[in-house]
C-alpha positions in Angstrom: -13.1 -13.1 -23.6 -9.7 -15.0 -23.4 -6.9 -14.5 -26.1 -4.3 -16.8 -26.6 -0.6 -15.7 -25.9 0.0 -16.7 -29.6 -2.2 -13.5 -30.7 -0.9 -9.9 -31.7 0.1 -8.4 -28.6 0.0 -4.7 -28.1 3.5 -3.5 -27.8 2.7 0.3 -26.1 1.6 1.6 -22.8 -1.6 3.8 -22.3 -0.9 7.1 -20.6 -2.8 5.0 -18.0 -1.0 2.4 -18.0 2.0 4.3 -17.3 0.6 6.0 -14.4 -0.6 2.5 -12.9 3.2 1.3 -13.6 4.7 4.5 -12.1 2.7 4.9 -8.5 3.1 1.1 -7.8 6.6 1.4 -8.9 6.9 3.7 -6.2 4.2 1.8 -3.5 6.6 -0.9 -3.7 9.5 1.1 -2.8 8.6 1.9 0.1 7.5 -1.3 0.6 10.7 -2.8 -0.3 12.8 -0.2 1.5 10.9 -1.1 4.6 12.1 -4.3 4.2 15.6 -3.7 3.0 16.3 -1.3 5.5 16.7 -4.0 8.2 19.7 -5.3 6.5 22.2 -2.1 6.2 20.7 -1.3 10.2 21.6 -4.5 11.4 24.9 -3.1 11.9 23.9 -0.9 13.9 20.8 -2.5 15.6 22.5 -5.5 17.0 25.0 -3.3 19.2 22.3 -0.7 19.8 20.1 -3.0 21.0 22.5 -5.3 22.9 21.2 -8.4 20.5 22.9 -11.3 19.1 22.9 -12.2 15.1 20.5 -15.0 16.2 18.0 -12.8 17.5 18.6 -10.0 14.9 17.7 -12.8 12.5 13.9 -13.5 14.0 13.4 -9.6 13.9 14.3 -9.9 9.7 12.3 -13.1 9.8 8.7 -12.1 11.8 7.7 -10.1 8.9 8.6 -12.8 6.4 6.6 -15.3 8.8 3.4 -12.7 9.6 3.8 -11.9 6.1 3.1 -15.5 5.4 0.7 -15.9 7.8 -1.5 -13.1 6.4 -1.5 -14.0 3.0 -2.9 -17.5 3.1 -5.4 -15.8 5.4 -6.3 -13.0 2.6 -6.2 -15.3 -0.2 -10.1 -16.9 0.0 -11.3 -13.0 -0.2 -8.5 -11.6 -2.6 -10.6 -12.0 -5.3 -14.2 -10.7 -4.0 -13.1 -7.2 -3.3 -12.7 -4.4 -6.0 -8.4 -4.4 -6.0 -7.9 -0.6 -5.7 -10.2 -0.8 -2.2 -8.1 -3.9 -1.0 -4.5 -2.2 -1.6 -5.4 0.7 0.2 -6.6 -1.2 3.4 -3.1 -3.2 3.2 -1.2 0.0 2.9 -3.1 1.7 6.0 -1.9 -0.9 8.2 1.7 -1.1 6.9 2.3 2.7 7.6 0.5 1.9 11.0 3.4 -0.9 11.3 6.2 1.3 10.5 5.0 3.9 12.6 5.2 1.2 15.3 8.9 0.8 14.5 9.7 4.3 14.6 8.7 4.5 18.2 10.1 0.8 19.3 11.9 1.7 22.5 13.3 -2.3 22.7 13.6 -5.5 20.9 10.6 -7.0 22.1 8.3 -4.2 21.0 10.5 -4.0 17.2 9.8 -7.3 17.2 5.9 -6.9 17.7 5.9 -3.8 15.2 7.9 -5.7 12.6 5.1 -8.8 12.9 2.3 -5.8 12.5 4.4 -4.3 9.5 4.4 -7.8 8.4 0.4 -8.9 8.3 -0.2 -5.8 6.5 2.5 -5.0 4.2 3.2 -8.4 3.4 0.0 -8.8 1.4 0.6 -5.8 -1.0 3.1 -7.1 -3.2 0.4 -9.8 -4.2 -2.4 -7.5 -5.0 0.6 -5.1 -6.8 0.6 -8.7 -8.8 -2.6 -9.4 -9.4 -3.4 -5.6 -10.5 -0.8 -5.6 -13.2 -1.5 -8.6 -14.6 -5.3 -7.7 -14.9 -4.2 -4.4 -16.2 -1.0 -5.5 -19.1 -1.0 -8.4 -21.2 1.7 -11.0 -21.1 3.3 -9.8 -23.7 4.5 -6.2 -21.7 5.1 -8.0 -18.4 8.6 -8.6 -18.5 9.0 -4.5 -19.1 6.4 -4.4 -16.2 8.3 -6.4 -13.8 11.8 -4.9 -14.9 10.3 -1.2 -13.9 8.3 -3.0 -10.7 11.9 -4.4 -9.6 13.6 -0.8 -10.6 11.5 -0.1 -6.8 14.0 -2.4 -5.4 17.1 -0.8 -7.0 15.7 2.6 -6.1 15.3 1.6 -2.3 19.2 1.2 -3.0 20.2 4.6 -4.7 17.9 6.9 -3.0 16.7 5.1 0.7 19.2 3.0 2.0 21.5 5.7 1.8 19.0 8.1 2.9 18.1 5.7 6.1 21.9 5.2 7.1 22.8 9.1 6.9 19.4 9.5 9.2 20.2 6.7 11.4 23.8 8.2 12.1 22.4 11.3 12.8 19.2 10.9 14.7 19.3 7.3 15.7 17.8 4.1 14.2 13.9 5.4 14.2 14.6 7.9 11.9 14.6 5.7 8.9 11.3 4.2 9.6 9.4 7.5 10.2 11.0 8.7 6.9 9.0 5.8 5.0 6.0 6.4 6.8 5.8 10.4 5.5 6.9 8.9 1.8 4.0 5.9 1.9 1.2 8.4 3.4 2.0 11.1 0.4 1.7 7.4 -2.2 -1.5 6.5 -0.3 -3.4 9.8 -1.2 -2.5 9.5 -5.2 -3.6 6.4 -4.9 -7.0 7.6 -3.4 -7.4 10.4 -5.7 -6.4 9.1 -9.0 -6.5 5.1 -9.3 -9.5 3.8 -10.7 -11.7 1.0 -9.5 -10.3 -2.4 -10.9 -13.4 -4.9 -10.1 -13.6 -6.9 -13.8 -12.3 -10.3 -11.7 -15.8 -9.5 -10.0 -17.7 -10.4 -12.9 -15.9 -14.0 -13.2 -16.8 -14.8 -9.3 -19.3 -17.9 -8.0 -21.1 -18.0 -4.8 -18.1 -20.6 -3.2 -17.4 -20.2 0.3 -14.1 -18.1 0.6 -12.5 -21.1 2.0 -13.3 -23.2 -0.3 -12.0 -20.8 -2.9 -8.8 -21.2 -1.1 -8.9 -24.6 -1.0 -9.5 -25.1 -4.8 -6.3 -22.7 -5.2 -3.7 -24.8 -3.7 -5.5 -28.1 -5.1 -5.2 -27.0 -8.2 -2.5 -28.9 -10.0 -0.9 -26.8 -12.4 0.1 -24.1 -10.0 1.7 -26.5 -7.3 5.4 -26.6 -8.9 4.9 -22.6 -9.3 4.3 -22.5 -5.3 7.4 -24.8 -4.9 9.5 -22.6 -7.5 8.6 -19.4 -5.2 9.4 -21.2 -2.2 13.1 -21.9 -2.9 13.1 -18.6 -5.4 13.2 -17.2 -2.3 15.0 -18.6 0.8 18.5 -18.6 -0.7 18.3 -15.0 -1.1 16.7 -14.5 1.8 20.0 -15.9 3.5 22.3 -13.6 2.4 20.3 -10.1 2.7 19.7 -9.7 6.1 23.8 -10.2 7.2 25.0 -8.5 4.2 25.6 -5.2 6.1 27.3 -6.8 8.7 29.7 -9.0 6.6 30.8 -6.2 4.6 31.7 -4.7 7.7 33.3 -6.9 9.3 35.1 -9.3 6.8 35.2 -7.1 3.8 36.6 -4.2 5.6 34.1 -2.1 4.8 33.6 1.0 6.8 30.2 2.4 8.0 31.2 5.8 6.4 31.7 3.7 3.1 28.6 1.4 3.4 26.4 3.9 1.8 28.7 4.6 -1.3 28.2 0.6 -1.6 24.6 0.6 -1.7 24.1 3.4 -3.5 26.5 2.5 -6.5 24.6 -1.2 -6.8 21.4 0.6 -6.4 22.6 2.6 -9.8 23.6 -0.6 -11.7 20.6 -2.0 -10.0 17.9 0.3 -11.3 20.0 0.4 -15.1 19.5 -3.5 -15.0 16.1 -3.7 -14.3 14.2 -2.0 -17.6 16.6 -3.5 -19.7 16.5 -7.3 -18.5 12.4 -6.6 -18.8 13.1 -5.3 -22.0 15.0 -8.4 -23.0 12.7 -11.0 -21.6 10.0 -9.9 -23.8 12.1 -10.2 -26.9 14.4 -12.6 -26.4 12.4 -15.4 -24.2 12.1 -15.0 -20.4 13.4 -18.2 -19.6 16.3 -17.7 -21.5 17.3 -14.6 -19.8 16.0 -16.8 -16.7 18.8 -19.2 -17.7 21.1 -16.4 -17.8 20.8 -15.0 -14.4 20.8 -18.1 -12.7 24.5 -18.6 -14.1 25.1 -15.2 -13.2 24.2 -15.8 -9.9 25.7 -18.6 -9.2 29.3 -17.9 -10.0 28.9 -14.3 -8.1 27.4 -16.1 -5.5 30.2 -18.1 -4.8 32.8 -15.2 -5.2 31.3 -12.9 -2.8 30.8 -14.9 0.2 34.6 -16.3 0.1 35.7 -12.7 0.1 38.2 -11.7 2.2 39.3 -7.9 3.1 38.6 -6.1 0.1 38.7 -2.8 -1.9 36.1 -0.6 -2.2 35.8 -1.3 -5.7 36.2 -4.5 -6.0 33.0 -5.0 -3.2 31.2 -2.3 -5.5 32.0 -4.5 -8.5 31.0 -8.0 -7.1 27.8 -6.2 -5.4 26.8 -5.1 -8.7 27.2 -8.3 -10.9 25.7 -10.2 -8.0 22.7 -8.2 -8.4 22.3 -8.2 -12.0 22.3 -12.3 -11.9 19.4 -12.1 -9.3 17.4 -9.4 -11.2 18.0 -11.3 -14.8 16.6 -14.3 -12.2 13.7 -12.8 -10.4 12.2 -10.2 -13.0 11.3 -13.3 -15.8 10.6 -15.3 -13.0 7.4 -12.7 -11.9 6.6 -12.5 -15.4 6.3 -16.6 -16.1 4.6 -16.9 -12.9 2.2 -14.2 -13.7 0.6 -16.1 -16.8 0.0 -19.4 -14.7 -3.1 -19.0 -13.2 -6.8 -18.3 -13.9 -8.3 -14.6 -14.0 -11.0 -15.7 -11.1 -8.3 -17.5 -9.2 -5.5 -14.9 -10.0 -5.9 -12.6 -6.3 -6.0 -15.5 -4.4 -2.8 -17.3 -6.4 -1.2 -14.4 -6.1 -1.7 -14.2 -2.4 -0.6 -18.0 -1.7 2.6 -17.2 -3.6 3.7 -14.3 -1.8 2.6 -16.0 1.4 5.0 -19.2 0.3 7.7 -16.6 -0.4 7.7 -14.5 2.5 7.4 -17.9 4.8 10.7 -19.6 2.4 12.2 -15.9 3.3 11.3 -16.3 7.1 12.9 -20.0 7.2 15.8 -18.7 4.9 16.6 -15.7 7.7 16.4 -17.7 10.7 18.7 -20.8 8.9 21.1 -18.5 7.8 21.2 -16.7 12.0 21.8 -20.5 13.0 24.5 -21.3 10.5 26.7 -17.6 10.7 27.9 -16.6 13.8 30.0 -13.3 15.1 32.3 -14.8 18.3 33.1 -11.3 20.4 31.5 -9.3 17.5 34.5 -10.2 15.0 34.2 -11.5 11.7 31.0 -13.1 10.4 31.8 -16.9 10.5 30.5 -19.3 7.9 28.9 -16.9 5.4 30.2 -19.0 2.5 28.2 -22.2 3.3 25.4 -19.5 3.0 26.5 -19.1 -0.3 27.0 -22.7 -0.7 23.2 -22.9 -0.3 21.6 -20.5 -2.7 24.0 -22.3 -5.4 21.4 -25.2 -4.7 18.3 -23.7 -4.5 19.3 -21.9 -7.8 19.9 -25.0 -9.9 16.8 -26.6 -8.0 14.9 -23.8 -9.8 16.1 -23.4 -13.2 14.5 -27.1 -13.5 11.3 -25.9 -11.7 10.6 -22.9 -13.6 11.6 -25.0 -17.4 8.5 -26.9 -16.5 6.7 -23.6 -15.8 7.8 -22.0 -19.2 6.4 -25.1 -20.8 3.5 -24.8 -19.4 2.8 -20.8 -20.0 4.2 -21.2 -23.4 1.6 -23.9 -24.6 -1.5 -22.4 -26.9 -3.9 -23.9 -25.0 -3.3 -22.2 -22.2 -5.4 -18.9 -22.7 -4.5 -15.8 -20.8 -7.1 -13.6 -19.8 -6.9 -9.9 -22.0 
């Protein structure tokens, strides 16, 4: 049965529900802090390697692209298999991928192990989608997003840290191994206490898989959502994986003091992330859309014109730069959750997160042609970067108006 968003919406979490919320919380962690972890290394991976920012950027970008890749392969059968059974295949070959790139001797092979990581662990975050929103309503899903998104502020207080003190000490690999010991403890829970989620079963016809891919994308309402994930992502994408490096090098930053950075964001990070959830649901998520997109904008700007810097002040601009993207992305999710169909919702959900790790890919490898580092000196051109995302962040606060429109009409039923 379909109910209307206009209906009473429950306001309170199951027990279950909290536990679903809690151990995908944490599977995206280390999903994201697989991810994440690139950045803060590049410092240490371009010299280590003997690698320029160029080729630093296709290492970031072959998981965005494999990622990409995999997803619009996965989506035709995203919504044929019971969900639980589906994550955990994903998950097995992402810890196989990090494995990979805790043994990569050279670039070449961290490049193979980061397009493995990629196939795999880029698909989760799109069945992590589809399971919450077959498991909360629309009404919870900002709070839902907020606490998924609290996994990317976490990577920050807890593993980026973590992964530099281990790098310093035991070299590069270390980091990697730690995640794969962290995802294989998540990956047993998961076995032992997630239950089947195979309702979307019941809605399924006899189409061909590709056909049932096909039908996706052709579908007309959720076209402007693919193109709002598309540049959702690639300015962001721009700025993460040189962020280490520019602090560094321009801010002044040392690699004793990188940590403190990271780990003081991560805490303003993980603050912001509930409560902006929290807000969206009351207050209107494309209002506190609207918000965050100012936000970022004017941070935007500041931070890549920065010169050498306190400590502070880079702690400061980090942490109001991050509250504009989280007041962006977290009502963002949540919008985007209620566009499509419950039969159509895995595969959706699979072509989004393909589109937004393939607008990440294309972001990284712009942004490693547009910043260069002449005799490993200052980052060059870092604020045209900046100049960018300012663009694709207007371009999709008129996208995702259009979006809220469409979520927010009655006749558009949500699935219970």
């Amino acid at each position: 049965m379909n109910q209307s968003i206009s209906a009473e919406p429950p306001t309170q979490f199951t027990g279950y529900q909290k536990f679903v919320l809690a151990i995908l919380a944490f599977l995206q962690f280390t999903i994201i802090l697989d991810f994440m972890i690139m950045s803060p290394l590049g410092a240490i991976l371009m010299p280590a390697l003997n690698i320029t920012p160029s080729q630093f950027g296709v290492v970031v970008s072959a998981y965005a692209f494999s990622a990409g890749i995999a997803g619009f392969a996965a989506a035709g059968f995203a919504d044929r298999f019971d969900r639980k059974k589906l994550l955990l295949f994903f998950y097995v070959g992402f810890i196989l991928g990090t494995f990979l790139c805790g043994i990569a001797p050279n670039f070449y092979f961290l490049l193979f192990a980061r397009i493995v990581t990629g196939l795999f662990g880029g698909v989760i975050g799109s069945i992590v989608m589809a399971i919450t929103t077959d498991l909360f309503p629309f009404s919870m899903r900002g709070r839902v997003m907020g606490v998924l998104q609290s996994a990317f502020a976490g990577s920050q207080i807890l593993g980026l840290p973590i992964g530099l003190y281990l790098s310093a000490h035991w070299g590069w690999h270390a980091p990697f191994l730690m995640i794969v010991g962290m995802a294989a403890l998540v990956g047993v829970i998961i076995i032992a206490n997630l239950k089947p989620i195979d309702g979307h079963l019941k809605l399924q016809s006899d189409r061909n898989p590709f056909h049932h891919l096909r039908d996706t994308i052709a579908t007309p309402r959720y076209l402007l959502a693919f193109a709002a994930t598309g540049f959702l992502s690639i300015g962001g994408y721009m700025l993460m994986p040189f962020s280490s490096a520019f602090s560094v090098n321009n801010l002044g930053i040392s690699m004793k003091e990188l940590p403190i950075v990271y780990l003081v964001t991560g805490f303003g990070a993980i603050i912001t992330g509930p409560m902006v959830g929290k807000l969206s649901d009351k207050f209107g998520k494309y209002r506190v859309f609207l918000f965050g997109a100012v936000m970022t904008i004017i941070m935007a700007l500041i931070y890549t014109r920065l010169g050498i810097t306190p400590l502070p002040m880079v702690i400061l601009v980090n942490v109001l730069l991050f509250v504009g993207i989280f007041s962006r992305m977290i009502p963002a999710q949540a919008m985007m959750s209620a566009v499509p169909a419950a039969d159509s919702r895995g595969a959706f959900m699979a072509i989004n997160s393909s589109l937004q790790q393939i607008a990440g890919g294309v972001g990284s490898v712009v942004a490693g042609m547009i910043v260069s580092q002449p005799d490993g000196g200052a980052i060059l051109h870092f604020d045209l970067l900046g100049d960018i995302l300012v663009c694709t962040v207007l371009l999709t606060a008129v996208m995702m108006y259009f979006i809220h429109r469409m979520v927010a009409t009655p006749a558009i039923a949500v699935p219970a």
